[in-house]
C-alpha positions as CSV (number, residue, x, y, z in Angstrom):
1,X,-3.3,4.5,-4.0
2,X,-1.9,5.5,-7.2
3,X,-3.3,8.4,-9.3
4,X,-2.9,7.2,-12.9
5,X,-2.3,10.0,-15.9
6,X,-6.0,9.6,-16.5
7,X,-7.0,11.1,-13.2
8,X,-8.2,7.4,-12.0
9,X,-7.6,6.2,-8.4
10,X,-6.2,2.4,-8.2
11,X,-5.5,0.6,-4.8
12,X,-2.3,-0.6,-4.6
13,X,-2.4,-2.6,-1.5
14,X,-4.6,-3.2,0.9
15,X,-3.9,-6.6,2.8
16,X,-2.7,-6.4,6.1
17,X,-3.6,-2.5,6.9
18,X,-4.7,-2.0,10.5
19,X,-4.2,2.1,10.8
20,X,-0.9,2.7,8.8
21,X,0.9,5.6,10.4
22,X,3.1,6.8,7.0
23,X,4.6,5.8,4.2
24,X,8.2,5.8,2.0
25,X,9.7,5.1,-0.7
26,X,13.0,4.3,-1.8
27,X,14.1,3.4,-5.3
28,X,11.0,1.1,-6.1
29,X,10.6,-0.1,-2.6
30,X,7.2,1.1,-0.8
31,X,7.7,0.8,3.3
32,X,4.4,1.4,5.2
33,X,4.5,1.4,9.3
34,X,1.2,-0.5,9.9
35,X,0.7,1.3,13.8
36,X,-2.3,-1.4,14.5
37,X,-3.6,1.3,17.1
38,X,-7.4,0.9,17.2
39,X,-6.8,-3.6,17.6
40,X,-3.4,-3.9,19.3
41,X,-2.4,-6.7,17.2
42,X,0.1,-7.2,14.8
43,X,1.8,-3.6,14.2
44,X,4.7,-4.0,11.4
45,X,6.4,-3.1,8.6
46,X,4.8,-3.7,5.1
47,X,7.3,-3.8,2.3
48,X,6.5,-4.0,-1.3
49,X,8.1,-3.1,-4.7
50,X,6.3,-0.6,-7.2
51,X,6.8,0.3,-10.3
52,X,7.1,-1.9,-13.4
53,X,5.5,-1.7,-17.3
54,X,1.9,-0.8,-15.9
55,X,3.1,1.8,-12.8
């Protein structure tokens, strides 16, 4: 999620997500450790870049 200057919530990703353990960023990289606990299938690494004219 994203918190805009407005106050206003907006999802940023949401594909893929089975219980994501944390998140980082670096530079305008976001890394989120998708732990896949509750199914067992699947756990990885999501990668994605942020930022931009409307971040």
């Amino acid at each position: 999620m994203r918190i805009d200057t407005d106050g206003r919530a907006v999802t940023l990703l949401t594909a893929g997500l089975q219980n994501p353990t944390s998140v980082a960023v670096r530079g305008r990289t976001l890394y989120v450790i998708n732990a896949a606990y509750l199914t067992a299938t699947d756990p990885n690494l999501i990668l994605t870049t942020i930022g931009g004219p409307h971040a």
